[in-house]
Short mmCIF file of the C-alpha atoms (twelve columns), coordinates in Angstrom:
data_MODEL
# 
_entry.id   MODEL 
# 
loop_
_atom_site.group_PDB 
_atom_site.id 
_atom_site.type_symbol 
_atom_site.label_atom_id 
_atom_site.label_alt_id 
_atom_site.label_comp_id 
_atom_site.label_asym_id 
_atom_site.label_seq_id 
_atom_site.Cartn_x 
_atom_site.Cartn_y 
_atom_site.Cartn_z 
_atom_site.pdbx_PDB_model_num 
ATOM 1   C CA . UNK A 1   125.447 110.693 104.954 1 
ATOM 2   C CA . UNK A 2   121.974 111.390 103.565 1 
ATOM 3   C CA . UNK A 3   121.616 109.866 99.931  1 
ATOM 4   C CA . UNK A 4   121.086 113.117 97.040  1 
ATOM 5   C CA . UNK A 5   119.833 110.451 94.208  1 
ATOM 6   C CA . UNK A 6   119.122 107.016 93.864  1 
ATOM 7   C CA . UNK A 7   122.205 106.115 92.550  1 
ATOM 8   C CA . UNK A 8   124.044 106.680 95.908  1 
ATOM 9   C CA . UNK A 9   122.115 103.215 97.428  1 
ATOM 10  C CA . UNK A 10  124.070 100.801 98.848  1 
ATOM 11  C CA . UNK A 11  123.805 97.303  98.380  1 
ATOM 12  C CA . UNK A 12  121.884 96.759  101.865 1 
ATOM 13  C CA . UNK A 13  119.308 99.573  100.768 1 
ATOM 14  C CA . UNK A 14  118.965 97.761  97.586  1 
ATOM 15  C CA . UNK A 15  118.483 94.812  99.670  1 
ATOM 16  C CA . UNK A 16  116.251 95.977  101.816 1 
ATOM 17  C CA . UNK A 17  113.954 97.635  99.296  1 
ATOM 18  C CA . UNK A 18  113.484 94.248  97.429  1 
ATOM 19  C CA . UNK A 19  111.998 92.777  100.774 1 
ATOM 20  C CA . UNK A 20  109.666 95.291  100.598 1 
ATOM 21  C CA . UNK A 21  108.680 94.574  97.227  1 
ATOM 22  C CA . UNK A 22  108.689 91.035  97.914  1 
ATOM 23  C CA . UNK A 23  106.051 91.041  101.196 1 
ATOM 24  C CA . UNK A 24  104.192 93.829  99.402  1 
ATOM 25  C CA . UNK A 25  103.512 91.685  96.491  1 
ATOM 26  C CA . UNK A 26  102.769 88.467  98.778  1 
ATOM 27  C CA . UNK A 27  100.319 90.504  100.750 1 
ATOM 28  C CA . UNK A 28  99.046  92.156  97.278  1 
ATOM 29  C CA . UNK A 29  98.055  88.292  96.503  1 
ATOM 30  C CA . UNK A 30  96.388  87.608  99.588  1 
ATOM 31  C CA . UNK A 31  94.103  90.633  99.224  1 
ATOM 32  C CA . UNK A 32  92.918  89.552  95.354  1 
ATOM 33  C CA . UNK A 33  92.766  86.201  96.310  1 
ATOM 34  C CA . UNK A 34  89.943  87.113  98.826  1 
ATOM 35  C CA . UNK A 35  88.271  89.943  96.136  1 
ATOM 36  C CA . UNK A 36  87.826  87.294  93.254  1 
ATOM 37  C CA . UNK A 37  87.390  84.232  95.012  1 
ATOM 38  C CA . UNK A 38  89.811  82.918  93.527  1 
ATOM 39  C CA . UNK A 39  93.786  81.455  93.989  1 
ATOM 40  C CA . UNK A 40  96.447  84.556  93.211  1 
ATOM 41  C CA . UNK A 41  99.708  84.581  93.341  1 
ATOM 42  C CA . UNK A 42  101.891 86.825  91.992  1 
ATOM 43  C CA . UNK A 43  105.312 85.509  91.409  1 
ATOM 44  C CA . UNK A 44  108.660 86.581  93.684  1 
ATOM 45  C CA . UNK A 45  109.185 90.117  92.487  1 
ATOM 46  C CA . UNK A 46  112.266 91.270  90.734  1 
ATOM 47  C CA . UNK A 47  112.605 94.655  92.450  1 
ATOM 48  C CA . UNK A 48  115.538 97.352  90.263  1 
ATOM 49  C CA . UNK A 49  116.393 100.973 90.193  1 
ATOM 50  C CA . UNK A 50  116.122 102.399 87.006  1 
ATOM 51  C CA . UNK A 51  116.609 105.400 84.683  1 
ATOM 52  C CA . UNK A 52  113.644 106.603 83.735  1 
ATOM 53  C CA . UNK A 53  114.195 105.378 79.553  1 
ATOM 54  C CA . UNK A 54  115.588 102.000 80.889  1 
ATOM 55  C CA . UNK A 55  112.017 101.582 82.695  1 
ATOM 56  C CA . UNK A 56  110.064 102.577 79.808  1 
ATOM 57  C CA . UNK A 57  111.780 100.114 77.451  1 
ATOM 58  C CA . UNK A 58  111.156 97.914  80.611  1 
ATOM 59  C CA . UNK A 59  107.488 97.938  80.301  1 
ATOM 60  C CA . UNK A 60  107.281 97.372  76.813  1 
ATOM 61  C CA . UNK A 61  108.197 101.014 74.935  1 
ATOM 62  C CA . UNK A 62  107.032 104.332 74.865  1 
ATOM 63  C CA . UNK A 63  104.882 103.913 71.747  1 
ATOM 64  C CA . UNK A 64  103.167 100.904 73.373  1 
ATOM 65  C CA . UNK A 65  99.397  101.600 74.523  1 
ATOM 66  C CA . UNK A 66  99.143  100.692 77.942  1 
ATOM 67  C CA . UNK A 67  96.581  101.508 81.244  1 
ATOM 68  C CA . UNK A 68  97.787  102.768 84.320  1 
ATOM 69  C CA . UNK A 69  96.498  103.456 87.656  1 
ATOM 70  C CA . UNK A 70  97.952  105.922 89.375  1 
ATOM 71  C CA . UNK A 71  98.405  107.679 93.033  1 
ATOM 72  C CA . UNK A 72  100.046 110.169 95.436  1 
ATOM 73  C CA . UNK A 73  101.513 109.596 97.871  1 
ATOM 74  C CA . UNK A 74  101.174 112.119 100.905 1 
ATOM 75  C CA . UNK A 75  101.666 112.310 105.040 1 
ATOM 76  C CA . UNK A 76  105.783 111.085 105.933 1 
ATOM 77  C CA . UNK A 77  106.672 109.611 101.838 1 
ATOM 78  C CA . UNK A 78  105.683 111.580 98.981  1 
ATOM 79  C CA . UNK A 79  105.882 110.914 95.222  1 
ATOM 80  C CA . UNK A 80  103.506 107.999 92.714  1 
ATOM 81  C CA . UNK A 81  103.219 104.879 92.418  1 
ATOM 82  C CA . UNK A 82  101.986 103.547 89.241  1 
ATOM 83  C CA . UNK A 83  100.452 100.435 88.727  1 
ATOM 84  C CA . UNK A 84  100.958 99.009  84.679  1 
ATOM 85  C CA . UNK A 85  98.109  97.219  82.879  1 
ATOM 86  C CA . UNK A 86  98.886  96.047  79.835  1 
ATOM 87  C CA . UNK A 87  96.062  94.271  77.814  1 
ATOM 88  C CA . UNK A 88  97.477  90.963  78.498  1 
ATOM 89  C CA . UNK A 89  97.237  91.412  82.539  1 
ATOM 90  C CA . UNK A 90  93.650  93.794  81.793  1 
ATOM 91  C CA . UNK A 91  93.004  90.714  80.335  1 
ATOM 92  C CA . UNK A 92  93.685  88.387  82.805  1 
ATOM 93  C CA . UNK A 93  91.966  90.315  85.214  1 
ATOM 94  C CA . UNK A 94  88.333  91.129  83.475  1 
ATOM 95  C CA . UNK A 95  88.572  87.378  82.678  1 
ATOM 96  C CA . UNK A 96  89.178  86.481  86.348  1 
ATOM 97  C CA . UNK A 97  86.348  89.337  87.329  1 
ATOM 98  C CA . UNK A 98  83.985  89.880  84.862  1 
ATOM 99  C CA . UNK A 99  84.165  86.363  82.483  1 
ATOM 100 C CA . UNK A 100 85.163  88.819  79.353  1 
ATOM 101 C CA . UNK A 101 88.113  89.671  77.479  1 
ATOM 102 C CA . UNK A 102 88.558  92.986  75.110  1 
ATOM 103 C CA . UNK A 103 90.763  92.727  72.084  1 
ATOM 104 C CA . UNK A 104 92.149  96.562  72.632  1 
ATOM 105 C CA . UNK A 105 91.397  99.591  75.354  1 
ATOM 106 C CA . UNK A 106 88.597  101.214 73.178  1 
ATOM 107 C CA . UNK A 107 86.540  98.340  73.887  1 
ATOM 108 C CA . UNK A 108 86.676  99.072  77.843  1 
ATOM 109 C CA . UNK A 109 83.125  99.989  79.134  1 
ATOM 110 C CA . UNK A 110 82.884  101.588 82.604  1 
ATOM 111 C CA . UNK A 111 81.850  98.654  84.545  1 
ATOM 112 C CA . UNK A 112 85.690  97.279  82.781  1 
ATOM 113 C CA . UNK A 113 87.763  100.198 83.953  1 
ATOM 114 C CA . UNK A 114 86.292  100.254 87.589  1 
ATOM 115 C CA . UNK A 115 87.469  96.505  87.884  1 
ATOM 116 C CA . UNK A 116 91.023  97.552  86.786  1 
ATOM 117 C CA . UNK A 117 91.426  100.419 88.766  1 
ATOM 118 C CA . UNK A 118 90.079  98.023  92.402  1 
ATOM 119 C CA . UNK A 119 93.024  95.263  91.210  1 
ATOM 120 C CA . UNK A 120 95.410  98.267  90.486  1 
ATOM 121 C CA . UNK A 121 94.262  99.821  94.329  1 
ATOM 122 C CA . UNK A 122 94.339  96.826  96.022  1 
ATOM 123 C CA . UNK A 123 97.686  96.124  94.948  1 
ATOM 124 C CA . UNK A 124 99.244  99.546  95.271  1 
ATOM 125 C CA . UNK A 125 97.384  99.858  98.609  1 
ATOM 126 C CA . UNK A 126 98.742  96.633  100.306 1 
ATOM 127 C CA . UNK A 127 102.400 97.589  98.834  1 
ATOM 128 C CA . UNK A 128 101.739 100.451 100.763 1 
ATOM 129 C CA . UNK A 129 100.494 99.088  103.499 1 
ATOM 130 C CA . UNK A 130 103.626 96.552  103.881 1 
ATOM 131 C CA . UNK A 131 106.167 99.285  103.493 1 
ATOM 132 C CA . UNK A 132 104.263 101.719 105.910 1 
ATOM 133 C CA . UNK A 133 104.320 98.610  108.575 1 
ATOM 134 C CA . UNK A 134 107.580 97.823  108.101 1 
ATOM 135 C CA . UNK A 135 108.990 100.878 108.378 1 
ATOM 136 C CA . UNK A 136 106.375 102.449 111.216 1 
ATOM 137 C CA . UNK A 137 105.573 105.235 108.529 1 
ATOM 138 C CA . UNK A 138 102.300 106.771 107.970 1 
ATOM 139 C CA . UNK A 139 101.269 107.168 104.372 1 
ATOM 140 C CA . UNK A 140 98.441  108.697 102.757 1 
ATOM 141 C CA . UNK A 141 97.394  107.553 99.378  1 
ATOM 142 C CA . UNK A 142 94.879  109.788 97.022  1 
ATOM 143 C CA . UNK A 143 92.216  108.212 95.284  1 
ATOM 144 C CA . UNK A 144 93.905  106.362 92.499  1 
ATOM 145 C CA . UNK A 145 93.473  107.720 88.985  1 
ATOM 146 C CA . UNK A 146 93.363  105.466 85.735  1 
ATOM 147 C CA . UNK A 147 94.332  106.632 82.721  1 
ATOM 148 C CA . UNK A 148 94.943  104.731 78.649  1 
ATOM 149 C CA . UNK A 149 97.420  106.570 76.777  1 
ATOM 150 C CA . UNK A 150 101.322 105.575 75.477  1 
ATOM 151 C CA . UNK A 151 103.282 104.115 78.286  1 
ATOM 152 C CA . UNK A 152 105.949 107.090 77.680  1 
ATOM 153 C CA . UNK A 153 102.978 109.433 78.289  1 
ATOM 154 C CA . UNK A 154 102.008 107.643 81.288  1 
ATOM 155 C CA . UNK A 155 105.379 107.508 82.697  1 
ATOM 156 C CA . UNK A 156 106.025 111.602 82.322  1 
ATOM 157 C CA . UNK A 157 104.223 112.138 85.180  1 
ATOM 158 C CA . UNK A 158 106.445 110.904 87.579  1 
ATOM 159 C CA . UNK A 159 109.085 112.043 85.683  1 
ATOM 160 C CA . UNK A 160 107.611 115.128 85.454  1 
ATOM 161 C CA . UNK A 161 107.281 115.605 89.219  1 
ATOM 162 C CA . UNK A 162 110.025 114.089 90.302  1 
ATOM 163 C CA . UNK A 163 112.474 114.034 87.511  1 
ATOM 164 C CA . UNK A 164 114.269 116.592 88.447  1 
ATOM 165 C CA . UNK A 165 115.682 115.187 91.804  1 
ATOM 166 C CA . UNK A 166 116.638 111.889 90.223  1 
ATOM 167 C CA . UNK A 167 116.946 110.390 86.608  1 
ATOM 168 C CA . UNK A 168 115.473 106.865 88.416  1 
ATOM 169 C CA . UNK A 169 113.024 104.887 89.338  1 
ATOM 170 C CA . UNK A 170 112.053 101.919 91.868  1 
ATOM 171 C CA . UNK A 171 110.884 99.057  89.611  1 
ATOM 172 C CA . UNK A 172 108.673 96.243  90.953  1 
ATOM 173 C CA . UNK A 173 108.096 93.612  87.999  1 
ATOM 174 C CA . UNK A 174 106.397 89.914  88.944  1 
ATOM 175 C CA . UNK A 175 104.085 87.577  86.959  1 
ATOM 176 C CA . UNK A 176 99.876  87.748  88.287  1 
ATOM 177 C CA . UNK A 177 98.641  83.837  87.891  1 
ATOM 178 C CA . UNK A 178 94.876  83.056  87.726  1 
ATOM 179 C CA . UNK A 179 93.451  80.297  86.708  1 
ATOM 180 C CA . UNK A 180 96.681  78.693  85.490  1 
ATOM 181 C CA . UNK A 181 97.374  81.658  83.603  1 
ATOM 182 C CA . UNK A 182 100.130 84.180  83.873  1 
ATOM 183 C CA . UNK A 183 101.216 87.340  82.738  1 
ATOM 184 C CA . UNK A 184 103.529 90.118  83.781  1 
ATOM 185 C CA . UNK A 185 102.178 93.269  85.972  1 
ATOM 186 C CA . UNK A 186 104.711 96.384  86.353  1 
ATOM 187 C CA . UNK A 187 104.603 98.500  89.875  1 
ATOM 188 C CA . UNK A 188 106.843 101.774 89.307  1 
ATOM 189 C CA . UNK A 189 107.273 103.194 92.474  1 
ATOM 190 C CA . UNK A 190 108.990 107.061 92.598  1 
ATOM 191 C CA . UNK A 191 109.504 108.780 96.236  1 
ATOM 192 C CA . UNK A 192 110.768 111.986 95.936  1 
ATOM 193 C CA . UNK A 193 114.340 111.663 97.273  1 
ATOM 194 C CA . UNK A 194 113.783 113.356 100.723 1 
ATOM 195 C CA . UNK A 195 111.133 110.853 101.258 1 
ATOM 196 C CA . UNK A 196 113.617 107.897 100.408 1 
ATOM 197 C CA . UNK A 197 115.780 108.679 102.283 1 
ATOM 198 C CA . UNK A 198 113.847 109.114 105.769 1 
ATOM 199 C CA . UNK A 199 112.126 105.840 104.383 1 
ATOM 200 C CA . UNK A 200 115.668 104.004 104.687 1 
ATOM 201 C CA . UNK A 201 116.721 105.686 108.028 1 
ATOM 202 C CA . UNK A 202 113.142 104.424 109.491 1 
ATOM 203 C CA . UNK A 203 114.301 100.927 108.275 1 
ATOM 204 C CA . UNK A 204 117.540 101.473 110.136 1 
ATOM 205 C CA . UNK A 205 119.999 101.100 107.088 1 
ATOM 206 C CA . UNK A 206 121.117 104.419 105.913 1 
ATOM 207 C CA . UNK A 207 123.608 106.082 108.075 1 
ATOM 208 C CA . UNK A 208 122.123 109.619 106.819 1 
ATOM 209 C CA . UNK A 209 121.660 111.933 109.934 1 
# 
C-alpha cells in the first residue's frame, strides 16, 4: 500500500533511509576532504522523521539566526533539501577555508558566503548523489540558494511547499570535525510524499503498487 504521509513508514523504511544518510554523509566527507586539503569527517549521522516544530526546536529555535543553503529538487524526487549553518559550523568552515572567523552573519563578505554555499553544495550534492545511486534514480538539483534569516523563517519554505502533504520532515544531524574541532551541521531533507514513496519502492522496501 502506497504510504499518504510520513508517519505511515515502517521500521525497514526508517531503516533504510538512515543508510542513506549514513553513506551520504561518509561520501559528503570524502568530497571536503579533497576541497580543503584537509582531514573531514563528519560523524555517523543520526537520521529522524520529524514534525516540522520538533525540527525547528531541533536546530536550535525559531528565533535563532541561522544560514541556510538551499535547493530543489527536480527529474524522478521532488521537494528541498536544506543544508543548516549555524555560526559555530560557518565558523568552522571559513576557519578551515579562508583562516578567518566572524563573530555574527553581518560580518560575512562575499568571498565568506561563496565558501559556505560550495561546503553546503558539496554536501547536499554528494547526499544526493548517494541516494540517486542507491536507488538508480535520476535527480536534478537547482543551483543552491543561501539565505541568513531566523531558522523558523528558513524552515517555512519547505513547509510552505510541502506542508501541506505532511506535517514532517527527514532530519539528518552529525558533527563536521576539522582540525580537531567539531561542531554540529543539520541536513533537512523534505520529498514531497509522491516522491518518497517511489524513492522507497526503487529501494525495494515499500510494498506500495
Amino acid at each position: 500500500m502506497s504510504i499518504k504521509n510520513y508517519d505511515q513508514l515502517s521500521s525497514l523504511e526508517l531503516d533504510t533511509l538512515r543508510e542513506i544518510g549514513s553513506i551520504g554523509s561518509g561520501n559528503a566527507a570524502t568530497a571536503l576532504s579533497q576541497m580543503l586539503g584537509k582531514e573531514v569527517r563528519i560523524t555517523l549521522p543520526e537520521v529522524r522523521i520529524m514534525g516540522y516544530n520538533e525540527a525547528i526546536d531541533w536546530i536550535g529555535g525559531p528565533e535563532e539566526i541561522t544560514a541556510g543553503v538551499l535547493v530543489k529538487m527536480r527529474g524522478q524526487m521532488g521537494g528541498i533539501l536544506l543544508a543548516v549553518q549555524q555560526l559555530d559550523f560557518a565558523n568552522l568552515v571559513l576557519k578551515c577555508i579562508l583562516d578567518k572567523t566572524v563573530q555574527d552573519y553581518s560580518q560575512l563578505i562575499e568571498l565568506d558566503s561563496s565558501a559556505l554555499v560550495e561546503v553546503g553544495n558539496i554536501m547536499i550534492s554528494t547526499f544526493i548523489s548517494a541516494l540517486s545511486g542507491l536507488a538508480d534514480m535520476q535527480i536534478e538539483l537547482t543551483v543552491p540558494a543561501f539565505a541568513v534569516d531566523m531558522q523558523g523563517a528558513i524552515l517555512a519554505v519547505p513547509m510552505a511547499e510541502y506542508g501541506g502533504q505532511s506535517d514532517y520532515i527527514m532530519t539528518i544531524g552529525s558533527n563536521f570535525v576539522c582540525e580537531d574541532k567539531e561542531t554540529p551541521c543539520r541536513l533537512l531533507l523534505s520529498p514531497d510524499v509522491r516522491s518518497l514513496d517511489f524513492l522507497l519502492r526503487k529501494l525495494g522496501v515499500s510494498s506500495g503498487e
